[in-house]
C-alpha positions, 0 to 999 in steps of 0.5 A: 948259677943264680940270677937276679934281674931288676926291673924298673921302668926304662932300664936307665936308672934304678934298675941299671944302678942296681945291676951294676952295684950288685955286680961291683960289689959281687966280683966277676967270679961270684956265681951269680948272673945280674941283670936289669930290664924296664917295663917301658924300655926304649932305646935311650941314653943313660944320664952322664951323671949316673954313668959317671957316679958309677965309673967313680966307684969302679962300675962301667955302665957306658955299653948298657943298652935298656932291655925290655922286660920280657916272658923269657927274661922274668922265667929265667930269673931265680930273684926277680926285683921291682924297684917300684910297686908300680912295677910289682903290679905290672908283672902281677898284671901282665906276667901273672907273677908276684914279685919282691920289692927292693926295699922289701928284700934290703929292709922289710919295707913295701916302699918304691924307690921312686923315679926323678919324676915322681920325687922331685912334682918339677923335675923339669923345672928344678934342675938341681932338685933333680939332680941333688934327688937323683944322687940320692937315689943311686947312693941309695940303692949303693948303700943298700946293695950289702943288705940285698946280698945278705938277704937273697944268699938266704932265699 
């Protein structure tokens, strides 16, 4: 059985949104084990407004708890992901282990997936901006889901 574990950095936005679209769009019985965990996990609540958007497309996120990326989480995966370079250099760093990005895998690209706070210089200001971005991230990594599948069913 595969396992694909995507990493961000708290495990409460883009890694989360991309376990749970790969394992809406995979099905229960499709093989695969998916996973997320964060560089910096900590016990934190995910945003109503991504557990929402993902209920809306058949996605249940609501027991997701951030899991701290750990030795044992990063050997058992078949297909590790970085949302973000910066990711992808913490797991050179304190791993010793190359990994792909995201983007990389869905379009050839070496792009990060930005978070809220690096998308959006006044997040804490511009609520709506930070919203309006967050949205379009989560559609994002949606959207991007079949790309990925098409991609690793070719590792």
């Amino acid at each position: 059985m595969k396992s694909i574990l995507f990493i961000c950095t708290g495990n409460v936005f883009r890694s989360l949104v991309a376990e749970y679209a790969l394992k809406t769009l995979l099905g229960p019985e499709s093989g695969y084990v998916v996973r997320s965990a964060g560089t910096e996990a900590v016990p934190q609540a995910v945003s109503p407004l991504i557990l929402g958007w993902l209920r809306e497309r058949g996605a249940d996120a609501s027991q997701h708890m951030p899991r701290q990326l750990t030795h044992e989480l990063l050997d058992s995966a078949h297909v590790p992901v970085a949302m973000g370079v910066d990711h992808k250099e913490f797991i050179r760093q304190q791993f010793n282990r190359d990994v792909c990005l995201f983007n990389e895998i869905c379009f050839q690209k070496p792009e990060s997936i930005l978070d809220v706070h690096e998308g959006v210089p006044d997040w804490q200001l511009n609520a709506q901006a930070s919203r309006d971005y967050a949205l379009s991230v989560i559609e994002y990594i949606w959207n991007a889901m079949p790309a990925f599948l098409a991609r690793i069913r070719q590792l």
